[in-house]
N, C-alpha and C positions, 0 to 999 in steps of 0.2 A: 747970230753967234756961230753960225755955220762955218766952218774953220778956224777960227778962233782956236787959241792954245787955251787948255784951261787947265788952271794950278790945282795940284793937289792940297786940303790943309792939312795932310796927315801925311810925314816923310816916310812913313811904312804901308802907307794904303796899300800896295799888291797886296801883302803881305794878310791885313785886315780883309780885303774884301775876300781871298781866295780861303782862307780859312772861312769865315761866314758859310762861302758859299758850301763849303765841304762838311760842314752840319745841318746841310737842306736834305733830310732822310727821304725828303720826295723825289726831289732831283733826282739822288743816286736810286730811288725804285726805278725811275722812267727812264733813266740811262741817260740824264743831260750833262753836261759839261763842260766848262767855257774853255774857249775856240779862242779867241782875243781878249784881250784887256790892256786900257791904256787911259790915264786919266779922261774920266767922260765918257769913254767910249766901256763895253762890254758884247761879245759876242756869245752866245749862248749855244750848242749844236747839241742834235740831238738825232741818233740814224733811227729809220722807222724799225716799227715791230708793232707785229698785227693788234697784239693786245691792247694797245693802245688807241684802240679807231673805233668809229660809229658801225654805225649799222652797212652805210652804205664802203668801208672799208677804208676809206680815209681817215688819215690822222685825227681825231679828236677835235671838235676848236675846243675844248677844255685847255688839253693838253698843250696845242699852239697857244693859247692866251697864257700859259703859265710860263711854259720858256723865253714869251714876250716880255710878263713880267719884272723874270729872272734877271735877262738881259739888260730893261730898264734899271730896276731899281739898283744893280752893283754899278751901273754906268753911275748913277747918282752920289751912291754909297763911296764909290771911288774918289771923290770931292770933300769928302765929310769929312770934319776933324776929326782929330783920335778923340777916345774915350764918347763918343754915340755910334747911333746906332740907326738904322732907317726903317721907314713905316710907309708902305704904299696908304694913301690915301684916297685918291681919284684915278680910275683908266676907263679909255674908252675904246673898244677893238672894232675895226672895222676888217669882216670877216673877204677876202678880196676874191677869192679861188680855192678848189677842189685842193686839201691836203693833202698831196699825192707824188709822192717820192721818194728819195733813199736817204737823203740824207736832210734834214730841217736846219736851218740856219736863224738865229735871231740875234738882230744888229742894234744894243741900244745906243742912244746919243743924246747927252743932257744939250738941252737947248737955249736954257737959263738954271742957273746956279746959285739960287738963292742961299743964306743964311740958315732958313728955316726950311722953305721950300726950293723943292728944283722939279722944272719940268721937263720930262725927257721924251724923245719919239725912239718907236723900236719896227723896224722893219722886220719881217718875217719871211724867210724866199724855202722855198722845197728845189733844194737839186734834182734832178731826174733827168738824167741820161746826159749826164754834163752842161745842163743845162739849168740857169734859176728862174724861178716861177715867183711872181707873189704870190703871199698867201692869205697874209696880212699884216695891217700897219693899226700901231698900237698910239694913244699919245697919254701919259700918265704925269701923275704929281707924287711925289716921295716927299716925305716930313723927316726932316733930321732931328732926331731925337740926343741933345748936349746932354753928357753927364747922365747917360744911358750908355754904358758899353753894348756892344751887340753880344752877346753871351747864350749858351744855354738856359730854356727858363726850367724849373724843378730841382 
């Protein structure tokens, strides 16, 4: 499916996914923010800050596995009719290189586009010194939830 054009089912998805994403109160704690969007596709970036890193000063893999997440699942969510809503179900991270750079990038991309499900891969690179590194490569399953708006819950 690797180029492949993929249709949106909802003619206001920007629209749906960018609001979603802007009631993720973790996101805006951690300072992440999407970088691209385009049916299927989702780019997540996110500039370091110390607070956010291990012991040994690197980024987090929390952190990196979340904006991996992020990445993936609007790439998915980006596909979805209107009126649902998305639910990561399955990921598996493969943690690649030392998180260590200025700026963190994360590239999701649905690879199938199921009904219910869709599977997507999300690359992960650390800028450092104009230069991209891997960091890590994500591969997840999202469950569209029909006749679930995606909404605040409370």
């Amino acid at each position: 499916m690797a180029g492949a054009k993929l249709e949106p089912r909802d003619p206001d998805w920007e629209a749906k996914v960018r609001e979603s994403f802007a009631r993720q109160t973790f996101m805006e704690t951690i300072g992440g923010r999407i970088r691209a969007l385009s049916p299927g596709r989702c780019e997540v970036e996110l500039p370091f800050r110390a607070d956010l890193c291990q012991q040994h000063g690197y980024l987090h893999g929390g952190v990196v596995t979340t904006i991996a997440a992020n990445a993936a699942g609007y790439a998915a969510f980006s596909l979805m009719p209107a009126g649902s809503s998305v639910l990561g179900v399955e990921y598996k991270v493969n943690l690649l290189g030392a998180a260590e750079g200025e700026l963190f990038i994360a590239r999701g991309t649905v690879i199938k586009a199921g009904r219910t499900l869709s599977v997507v891969e999300c690359d992960v690179q650390a800028m450092r010194d104009g230069k991209q590194q891997p960091v890590a490569r994500m591969l997840a399953t999202y469950m569209c939830l029909e006749g679930k708006p995606d909404q605040p819950v409370g």
